[in-house]
C-alpha positions as CSV (number, residue, x, y, z in Angstrom):
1,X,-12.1,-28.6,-105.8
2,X,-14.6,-26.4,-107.2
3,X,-17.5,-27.5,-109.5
4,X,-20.5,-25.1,-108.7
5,X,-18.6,-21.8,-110.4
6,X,-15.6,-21.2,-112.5
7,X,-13.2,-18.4,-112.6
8,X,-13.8,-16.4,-115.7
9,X,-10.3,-16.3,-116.9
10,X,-7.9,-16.5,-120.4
11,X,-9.6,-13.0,-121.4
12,X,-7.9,-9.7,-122.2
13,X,-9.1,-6.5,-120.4
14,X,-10.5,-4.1,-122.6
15,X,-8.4,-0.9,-124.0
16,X,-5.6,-3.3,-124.9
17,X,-3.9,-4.0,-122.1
18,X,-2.1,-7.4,-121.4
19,X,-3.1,-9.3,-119.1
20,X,-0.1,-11.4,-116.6
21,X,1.3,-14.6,-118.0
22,X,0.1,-17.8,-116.4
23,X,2.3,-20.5,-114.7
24,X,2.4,-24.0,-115.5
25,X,4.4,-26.1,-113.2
26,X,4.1,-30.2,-112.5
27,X,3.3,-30.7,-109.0
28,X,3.0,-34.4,-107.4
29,X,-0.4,-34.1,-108.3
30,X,-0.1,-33.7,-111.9
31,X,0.0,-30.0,-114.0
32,X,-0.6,-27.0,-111.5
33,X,-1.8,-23.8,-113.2
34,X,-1.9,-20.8,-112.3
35,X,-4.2,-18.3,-114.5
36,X,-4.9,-14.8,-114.2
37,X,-8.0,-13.4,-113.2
38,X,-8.7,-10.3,-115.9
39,X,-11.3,-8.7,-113.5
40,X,-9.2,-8.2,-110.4
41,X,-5.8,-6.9,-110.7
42,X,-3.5,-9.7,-108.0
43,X,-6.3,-12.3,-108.6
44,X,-4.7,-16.0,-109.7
45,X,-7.0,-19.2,-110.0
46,X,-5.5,-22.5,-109.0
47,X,-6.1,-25.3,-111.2
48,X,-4.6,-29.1,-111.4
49,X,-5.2,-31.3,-114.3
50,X,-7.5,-28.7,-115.6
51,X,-10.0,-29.3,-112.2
52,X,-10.3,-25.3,-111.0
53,X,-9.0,-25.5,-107.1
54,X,-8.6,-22.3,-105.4
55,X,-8.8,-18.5,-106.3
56,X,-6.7,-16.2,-104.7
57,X,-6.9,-12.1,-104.4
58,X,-3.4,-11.1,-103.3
59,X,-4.8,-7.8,-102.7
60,X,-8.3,-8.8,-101.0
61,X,-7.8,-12.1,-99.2
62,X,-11.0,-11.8,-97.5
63,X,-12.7,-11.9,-101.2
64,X,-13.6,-15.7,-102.4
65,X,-15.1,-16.1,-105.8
66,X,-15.9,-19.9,-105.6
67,X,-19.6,-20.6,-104.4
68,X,-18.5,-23.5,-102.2
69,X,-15.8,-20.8,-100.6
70,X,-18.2,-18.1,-100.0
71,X,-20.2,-20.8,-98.1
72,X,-17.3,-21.8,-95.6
73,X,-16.6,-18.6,-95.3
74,X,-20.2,-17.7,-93.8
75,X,-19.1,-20.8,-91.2
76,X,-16.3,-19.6,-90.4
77,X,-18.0,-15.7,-89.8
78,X,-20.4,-17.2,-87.7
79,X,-17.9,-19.4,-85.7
80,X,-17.4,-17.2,-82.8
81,X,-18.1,-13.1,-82.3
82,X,-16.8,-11.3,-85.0
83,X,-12.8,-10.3,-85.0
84,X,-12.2,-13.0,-82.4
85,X,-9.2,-15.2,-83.2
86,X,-9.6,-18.7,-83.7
87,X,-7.4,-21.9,-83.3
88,X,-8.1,-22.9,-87.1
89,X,-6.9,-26.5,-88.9
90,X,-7.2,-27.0,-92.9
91,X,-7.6,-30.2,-94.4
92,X,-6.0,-30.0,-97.6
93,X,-4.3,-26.5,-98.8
94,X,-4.7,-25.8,-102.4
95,X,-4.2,-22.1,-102.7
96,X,-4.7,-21.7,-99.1
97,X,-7.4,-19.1,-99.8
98,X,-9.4,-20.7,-96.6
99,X,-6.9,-19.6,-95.0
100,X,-6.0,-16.2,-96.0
101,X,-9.7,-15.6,-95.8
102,X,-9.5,-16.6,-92.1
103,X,-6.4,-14.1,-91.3
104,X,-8.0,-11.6,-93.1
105,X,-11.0,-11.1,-91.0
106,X,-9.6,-13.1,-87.5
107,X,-7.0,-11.3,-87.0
108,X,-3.9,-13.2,-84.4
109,X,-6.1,-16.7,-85.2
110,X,-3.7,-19.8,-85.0
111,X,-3.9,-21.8,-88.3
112,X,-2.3,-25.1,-89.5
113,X,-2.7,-26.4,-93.1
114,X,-2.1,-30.4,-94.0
115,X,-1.2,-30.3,-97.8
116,X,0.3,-33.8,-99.2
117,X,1.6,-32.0,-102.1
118,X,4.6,-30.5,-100.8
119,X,5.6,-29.1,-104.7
120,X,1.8,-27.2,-104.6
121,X,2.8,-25.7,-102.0
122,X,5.8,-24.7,-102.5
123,X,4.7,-23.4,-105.8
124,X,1.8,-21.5,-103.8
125,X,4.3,-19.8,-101.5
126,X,6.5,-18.4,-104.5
127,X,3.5,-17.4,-106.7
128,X,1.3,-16.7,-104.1
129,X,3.2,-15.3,-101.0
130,X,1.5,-15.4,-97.3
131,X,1.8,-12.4,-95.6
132,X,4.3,-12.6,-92.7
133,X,1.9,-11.4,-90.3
134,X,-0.1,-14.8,-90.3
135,X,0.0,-16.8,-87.9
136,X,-0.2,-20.6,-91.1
137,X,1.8,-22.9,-90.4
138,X,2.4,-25.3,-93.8
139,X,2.4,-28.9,-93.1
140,X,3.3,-31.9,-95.2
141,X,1.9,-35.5,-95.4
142,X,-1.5,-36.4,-95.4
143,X,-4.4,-34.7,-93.5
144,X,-5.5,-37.7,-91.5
145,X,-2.6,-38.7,-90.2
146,X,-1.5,-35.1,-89.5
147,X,-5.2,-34.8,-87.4
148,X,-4.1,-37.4,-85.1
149,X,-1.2,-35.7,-84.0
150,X,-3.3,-32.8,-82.6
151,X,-4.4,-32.9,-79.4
152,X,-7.9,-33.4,-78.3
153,X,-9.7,-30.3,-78.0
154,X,-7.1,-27.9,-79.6
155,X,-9.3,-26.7,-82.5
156,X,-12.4,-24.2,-82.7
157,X,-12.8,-24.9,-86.2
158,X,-11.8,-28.0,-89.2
159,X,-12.2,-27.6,-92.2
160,X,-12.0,-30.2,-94.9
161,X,-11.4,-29.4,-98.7
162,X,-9.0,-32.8,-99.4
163,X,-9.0,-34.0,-103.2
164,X,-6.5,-35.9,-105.0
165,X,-7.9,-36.8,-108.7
166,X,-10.7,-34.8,-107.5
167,X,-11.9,-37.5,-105.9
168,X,-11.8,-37.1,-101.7
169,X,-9.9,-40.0,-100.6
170,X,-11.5,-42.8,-99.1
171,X,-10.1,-42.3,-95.8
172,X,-11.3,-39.1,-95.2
173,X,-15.0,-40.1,-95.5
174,X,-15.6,-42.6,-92.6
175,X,-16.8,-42.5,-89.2
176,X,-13.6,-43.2,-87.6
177,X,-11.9,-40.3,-89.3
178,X,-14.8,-38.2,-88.4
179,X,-14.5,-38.8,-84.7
180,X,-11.2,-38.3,-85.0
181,X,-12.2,-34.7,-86.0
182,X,-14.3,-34.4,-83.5
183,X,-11.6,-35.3,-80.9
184,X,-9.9,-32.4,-81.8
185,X,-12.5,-30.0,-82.3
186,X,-13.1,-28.2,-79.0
187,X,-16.4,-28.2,-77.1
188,X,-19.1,-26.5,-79.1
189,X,-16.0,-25.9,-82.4
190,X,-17.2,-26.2,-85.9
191,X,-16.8,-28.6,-88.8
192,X,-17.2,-27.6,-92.4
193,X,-16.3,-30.1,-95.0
194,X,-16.8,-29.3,-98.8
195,X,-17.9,-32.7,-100.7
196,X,-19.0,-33.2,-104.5
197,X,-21.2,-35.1,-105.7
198,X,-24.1,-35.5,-108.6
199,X,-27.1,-38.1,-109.4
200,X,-28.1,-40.4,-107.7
201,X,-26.5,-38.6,-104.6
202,X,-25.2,-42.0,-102.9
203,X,-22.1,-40.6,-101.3
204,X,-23.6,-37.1,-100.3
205,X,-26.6,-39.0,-98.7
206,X,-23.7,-41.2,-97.1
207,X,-21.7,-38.9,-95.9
208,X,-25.0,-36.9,-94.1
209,X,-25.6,-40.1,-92.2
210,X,-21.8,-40.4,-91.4
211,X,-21.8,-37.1,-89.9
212,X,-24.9,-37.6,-88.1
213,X,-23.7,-40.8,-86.3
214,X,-21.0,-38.6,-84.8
215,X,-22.3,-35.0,-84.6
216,X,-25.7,-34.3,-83.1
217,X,-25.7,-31.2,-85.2
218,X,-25.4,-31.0,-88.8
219,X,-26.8,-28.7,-91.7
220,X,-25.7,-29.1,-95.8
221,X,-25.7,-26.0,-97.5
222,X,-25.3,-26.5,-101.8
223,X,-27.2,-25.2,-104.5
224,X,-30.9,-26.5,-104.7
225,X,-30.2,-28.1,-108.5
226,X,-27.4,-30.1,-106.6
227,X,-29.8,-31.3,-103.7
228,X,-32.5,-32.4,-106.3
229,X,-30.0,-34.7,-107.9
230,X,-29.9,-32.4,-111.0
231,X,-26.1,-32.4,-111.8
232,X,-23.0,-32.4,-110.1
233,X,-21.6,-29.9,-107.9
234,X,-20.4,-29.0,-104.1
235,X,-22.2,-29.3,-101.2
236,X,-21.1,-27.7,-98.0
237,X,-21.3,-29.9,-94.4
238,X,-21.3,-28.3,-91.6
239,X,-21.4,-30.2,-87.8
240,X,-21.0,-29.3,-84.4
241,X,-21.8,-30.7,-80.6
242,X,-23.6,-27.1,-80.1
243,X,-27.2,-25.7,-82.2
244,X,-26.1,-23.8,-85.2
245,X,-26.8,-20.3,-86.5
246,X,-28.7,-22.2,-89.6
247,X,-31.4,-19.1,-89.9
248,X,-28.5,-16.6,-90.6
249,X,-26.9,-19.3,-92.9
250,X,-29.6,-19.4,-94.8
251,X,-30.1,-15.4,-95.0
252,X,-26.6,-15.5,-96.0
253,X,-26.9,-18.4,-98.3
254,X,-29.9,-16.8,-99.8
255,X,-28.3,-13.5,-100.6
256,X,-25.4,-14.8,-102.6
257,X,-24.6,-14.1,-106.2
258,X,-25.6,-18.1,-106.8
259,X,-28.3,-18.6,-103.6
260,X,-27.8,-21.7,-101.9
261,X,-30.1,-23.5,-99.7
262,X,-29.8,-24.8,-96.4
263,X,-31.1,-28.3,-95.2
264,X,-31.2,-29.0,-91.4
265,X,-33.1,-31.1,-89.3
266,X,-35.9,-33.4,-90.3
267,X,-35.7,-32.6,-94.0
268,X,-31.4,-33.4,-93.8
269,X,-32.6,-36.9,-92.2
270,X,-35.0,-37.1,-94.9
271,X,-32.2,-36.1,-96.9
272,X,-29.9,-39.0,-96.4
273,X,-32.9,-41.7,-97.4
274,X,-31.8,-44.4,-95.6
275,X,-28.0,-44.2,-96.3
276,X,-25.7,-46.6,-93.8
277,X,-22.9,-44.7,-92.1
278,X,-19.8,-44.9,-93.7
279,X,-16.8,-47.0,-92.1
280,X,-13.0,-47.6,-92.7
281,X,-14.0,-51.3,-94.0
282,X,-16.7,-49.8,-96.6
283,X,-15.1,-46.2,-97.0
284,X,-14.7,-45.5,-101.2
285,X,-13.5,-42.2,-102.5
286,X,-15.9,-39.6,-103.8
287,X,-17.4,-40.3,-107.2
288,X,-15.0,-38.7,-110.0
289,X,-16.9,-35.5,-111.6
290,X,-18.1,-36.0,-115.1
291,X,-15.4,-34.0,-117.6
292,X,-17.9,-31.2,-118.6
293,X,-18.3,-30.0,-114.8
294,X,-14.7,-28.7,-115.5
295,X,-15.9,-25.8,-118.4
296,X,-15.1,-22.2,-118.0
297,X,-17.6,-19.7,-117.6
């Protein structure tokens, strides 16, 4: 689910010209949409209930106009050398633009996507085609129960992008499901996890001190009015057993279009203020965004 930027659609381009017909299809997570993007030619963005989920280039995979996108993909850049495959799972599908992005610029990686809404993705398939060089594989059900069939140490990277009533669910913010990620995740692999939050931060600080209980590394990339408790919007985790490149992170978070900052360290323990770790018995879904996160820009 996005929150920090919204895809500039429902224009015309200029000299006249049409621009493609949306799609509107119910999904079993409520009204999937489909919108043109008038600035890029094969671009589509993914919305459900109106909450902006993915954008997709058909033509440029490797291009992600979301702010909380752009930040995985620096994770996933920086994962291992540049070009090298990599044994990639996706928690939650959307558009699977995480993916694309990850075939586009590893090629031969491995990939396996857990979507519970089997009609989103069939929808993204027929609207959205994969090409049949990429090596994602589409699973059903729900992403927890899908990560404990993997086995232990079969992943160089997780990522985590799960919303349902753009909320996360409650299960897929505890310690237990955590370890369970970390189970999988090979030695020294990477976990990035997009979470939302706003003021007074409670489950962003929680879910810091959830990750840190499991991970010895961690950094939490997001804009800096979102760390300040300023509004709502995305924060990216990212953990590992291994140090992370969190000086070229923060070049690259720096440099983009909307510059994010990077807390590690000290001032991420600061961060958390306190916050318990998070358990199955005290796990509650992610606080539902306030409707005017939702505008279009």
């Amino acid at each position: 689910m996005i929150l920090d930027r919204v895809a500039r659609n429902g224009r015309r381009r200029e000299g006249g010209r049409r621009t493609r017909e949306p799609v509107s299809e119910p999904v079993d997570g409520g009204l999937a949409q489909l919108l043109p993007d008038p600035d890029r030619p094969r671009a589509w963005t993914l919305l459900l209930d109106g909450a902006p989920q993915s954008h997709v280039d058909l033509d440029d995979p490797a291009y992600l106009e979301f702010e909380y996108q752009r930040r995985i993909g620096h994770l996933i850049d920086l994962a291992a050398p540049p070009g090298q495959p990599l044994r990639a799972v996706h928690l939650g599908g959307g558009g699977l633009t995480l993916a694309r992005y990850t075939a586009a610029t590893r090629p031969r990686s491995t990939q396996q996507v857990f979507e519970a809404d089997a009609a989103l993705t069939a929808l993204v398939r027929r609207e959205l085609p994969l090409e049949g060089a990429w090596r994602i594989r589409v699973r059903g059900g729900d992403a927890r129960a899908g990560l404990a069939r993997l086995p232990e140490g079969g992943a160089d990277l997780i990522v985590a992008d799960v919303f349902g009533g753009a909320r996360t669910p409650a299960h897929l913010t505890s310690g237990e499901f955590l370890a369970e990620v970390r189970r999988v995740l090979r030695p020294g692999g990477l976990y990035a996890a997009n979470l939302a939050d706003g003021p007074p931060l409670a489950h962003l600080r929680a879910q810091v001190a959830t990750a840190a209980a499991v991970f010895p590394e961690l950094c939490l990339i997001a804009d800096p009015a979102v760390l300040r408790g300023r509004r709502f919007g995305n924060a990216v985790l990212a953990a590992s057993d291994r140090a992370l490149p969190v000086a070229e992170l923060t070049r690259r978070a720096a440099g983009d279009p909307h510059p994010g900052r990077v807390e590690h360290g000290r001032a991420l323990a600061d961060f958390t203020g306190g916050a318990a770790p998070v358990t199955d018995a005290t796990a509650t879904p992610s606080p539902r965004p306030p409707a005017r996160v939702f505008h279009r820009r």
